[in-house]
N, C-alpha and C positions, 0 to 999 in steps of 0.2 A: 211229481214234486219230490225232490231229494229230501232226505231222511236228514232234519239237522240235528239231534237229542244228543249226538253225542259230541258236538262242537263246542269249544270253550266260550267264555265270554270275549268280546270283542273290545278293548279300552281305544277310545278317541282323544287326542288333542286338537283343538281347536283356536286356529291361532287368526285372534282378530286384532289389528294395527293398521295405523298409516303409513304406507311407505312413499320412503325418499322418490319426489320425482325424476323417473329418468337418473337415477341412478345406481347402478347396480353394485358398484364396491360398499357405495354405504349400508345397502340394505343388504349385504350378505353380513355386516357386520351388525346392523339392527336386531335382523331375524337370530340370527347366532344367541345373543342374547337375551331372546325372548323364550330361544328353546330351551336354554337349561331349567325353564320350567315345565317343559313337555315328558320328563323322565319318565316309565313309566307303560307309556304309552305303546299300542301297537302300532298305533297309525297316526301321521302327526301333519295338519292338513292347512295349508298357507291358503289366501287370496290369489286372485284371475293376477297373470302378471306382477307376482310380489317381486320381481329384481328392479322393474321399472313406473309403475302403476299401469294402469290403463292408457296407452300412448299407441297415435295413430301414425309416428314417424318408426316405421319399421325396416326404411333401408338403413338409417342411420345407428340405431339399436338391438338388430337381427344380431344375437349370437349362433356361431355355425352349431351341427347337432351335439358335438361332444362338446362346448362350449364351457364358463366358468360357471354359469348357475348352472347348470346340468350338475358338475363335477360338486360342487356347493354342496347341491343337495344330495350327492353322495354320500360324502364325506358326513353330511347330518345324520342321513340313516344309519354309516357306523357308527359314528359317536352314542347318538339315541339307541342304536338296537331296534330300529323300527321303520316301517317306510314313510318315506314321507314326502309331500303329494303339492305341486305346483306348478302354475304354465310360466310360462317365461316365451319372447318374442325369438322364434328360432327361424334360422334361414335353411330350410330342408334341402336334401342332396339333389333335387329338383329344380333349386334357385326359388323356389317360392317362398315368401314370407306366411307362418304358420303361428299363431295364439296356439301353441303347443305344451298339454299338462304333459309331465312327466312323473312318475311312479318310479320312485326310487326307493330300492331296497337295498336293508344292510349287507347284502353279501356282495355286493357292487354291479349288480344286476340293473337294467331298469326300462321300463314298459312304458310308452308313450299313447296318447289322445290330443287328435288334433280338430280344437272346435269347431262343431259344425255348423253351426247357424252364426253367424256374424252380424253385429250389429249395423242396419244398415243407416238408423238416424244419427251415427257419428261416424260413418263411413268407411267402418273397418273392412265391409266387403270389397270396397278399393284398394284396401290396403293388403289385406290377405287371402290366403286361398281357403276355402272350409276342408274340415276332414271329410273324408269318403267311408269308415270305417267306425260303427260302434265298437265299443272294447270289452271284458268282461275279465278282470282281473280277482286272483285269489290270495287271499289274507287269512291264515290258520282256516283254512277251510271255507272261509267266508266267500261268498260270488259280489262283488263291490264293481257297481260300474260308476266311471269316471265321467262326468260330465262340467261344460264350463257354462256360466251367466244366462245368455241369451235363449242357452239350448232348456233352459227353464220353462220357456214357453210354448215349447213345442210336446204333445205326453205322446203323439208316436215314436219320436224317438227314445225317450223315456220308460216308454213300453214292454215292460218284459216280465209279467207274473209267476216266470215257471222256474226261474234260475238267480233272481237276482236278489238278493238279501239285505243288500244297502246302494241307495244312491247316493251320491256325491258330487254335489254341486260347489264351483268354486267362484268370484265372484267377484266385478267392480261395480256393484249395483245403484245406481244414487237415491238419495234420501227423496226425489220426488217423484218415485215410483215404489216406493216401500209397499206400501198396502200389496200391490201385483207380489212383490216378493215375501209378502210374509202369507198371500193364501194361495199361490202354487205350488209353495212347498208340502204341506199338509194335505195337497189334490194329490201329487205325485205317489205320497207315502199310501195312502189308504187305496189308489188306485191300482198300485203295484203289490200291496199286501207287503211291504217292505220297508227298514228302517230309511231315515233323510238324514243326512249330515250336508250341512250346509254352510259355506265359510265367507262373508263379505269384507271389504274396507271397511274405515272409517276413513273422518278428516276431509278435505278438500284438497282435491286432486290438484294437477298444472293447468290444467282446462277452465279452472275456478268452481267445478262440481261437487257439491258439497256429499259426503253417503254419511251411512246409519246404523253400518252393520246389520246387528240382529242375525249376528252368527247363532245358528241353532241347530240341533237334534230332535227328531221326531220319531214315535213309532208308527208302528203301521196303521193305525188309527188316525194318523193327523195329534197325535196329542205332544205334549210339549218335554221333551227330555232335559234339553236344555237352553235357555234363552239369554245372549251375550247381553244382548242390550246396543249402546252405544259405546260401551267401557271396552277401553284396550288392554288387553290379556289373552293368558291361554286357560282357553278353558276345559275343563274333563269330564267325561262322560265314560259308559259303559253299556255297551248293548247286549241284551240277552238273548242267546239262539235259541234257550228253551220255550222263552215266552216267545218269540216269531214263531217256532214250530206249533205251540199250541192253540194261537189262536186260527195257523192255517190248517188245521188239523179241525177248530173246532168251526169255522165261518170259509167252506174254501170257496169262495167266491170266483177262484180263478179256475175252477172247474168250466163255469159258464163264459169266460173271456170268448171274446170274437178271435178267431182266426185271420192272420193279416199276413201280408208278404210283403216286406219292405223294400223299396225298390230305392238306391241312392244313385 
């Protein structure tokens, strides 16, 4: 288990809204102005698909991989100083249609996750190819793995005790399945001894789908750092490396984890 006592705090933005259906110029200019509340932040975390909402026409809405919300969220993490984290519908160098998070950092760098479990009761695995590849990405020290909606209900791939100090889940969840998403979040955290940061819609989609958000923060206990609600805003938080170190220091549960070999 890495030594964290001497990592800083970790500050979150958590950006809960409804976005413009299907369409991508208004919500670069929505989002835009939701961030200059995000200052501050190290890390500043959008919804599943915030350029388009959750949409299963992705020949039509595929941006290529350097594409305008790619650049979008560029151009945020310099402005912000910080990275900042959202899938957008991308057409990969493969020709496949990809529900691809992107990881954009202010030096204009940027790390991608391409979802792996695809929703199959609205038919995105028609639509798209899943990713092949868990990600583990670092933030001032931080091991933050990037994950999208559906891959919520899956804790083997979720599964990582030894390295991973926050999960991040991003999210078009609807309001009639809330309950599944407000108690796998809390399984996730305490099963991994690691913090949750959690980011959904609101409002009702083009599909007519009503969500609920309930963008939240959890520690490694399952307990509640921070809870959006239904209210559109950004919200802030702050995770502590000392207190993750101490309590895996003082409960290491992940001593006894099973040994597994994940096979994709």
């Amino acid at each position: 288990m890495r030594d964290l006592t001497a990592l800083p705090d970790l500050k979150l933005a958590l950006v809960q809204t409804a976005p413009v259906w299907q369409d991508p110029a208004a919500n670069h200019a929505h989002f835009a102005r939701l961030l200059d509340q995000a200052e501050g932040a190290d890390l500043v975390i959008l919804p599943e698909m915030f350029s388009t909402g959750f949409s299963m026409d992705a020949a039509a809405l595929a941006e290529e991989e350097n594409g305008p919300s790619r650049a979008w969220l560029l151009a945020q993490a310099a402005r912000l100083n910080a990275v900042v984290v959202g899938s957008v519908i991308t057409r990969a160098s493969d020709g496949s249609y990809r529900n691809r998070l992107y990881w954009a950092r202010p030096d204009g760098s940027c790390a991608h996750y391409d979802k792996r479990h695809l929703f199959r009761m609205a038919g995105e695995h028609e639509h798209y190819a899943a990713g092949e590849e868990r990600v583990l990405l670092e933030l001032k020290g931080w091991q933050v793995r990037p994950l999208v909606c559906y891959d919520l209900r899956f804790p083997v791939w979720s599964r990582d005790p030894h390295d991973t100090d926050l999960l991040l889940y991003i999210a078009s969840w609807p309001a009639a399945r809330r309950n599944p998403w407000n108690r796998l979040l809390p399984a996730r955290g305490i099963e991994n001894l690691c913090y949750v940061a959690a980011v959904n819609r609101i409002g009702t989609d083009g599909n007519g789908y009503p969500h609920a958000g309930d963008s939240q923060a959890l520690d490694f206990q399952g307990d509640t750092l921070l809870a959006a609600g239904e209210v559109e805003g950004v919200f802030h938080v702050t995770l502590s490396a000392q207190a993750l170190a101490k309590f895996r220091t003082r409960f290491p549960a992940w001593r006894d984890a099973d040994a597994f070999e994940l096979k994709t």
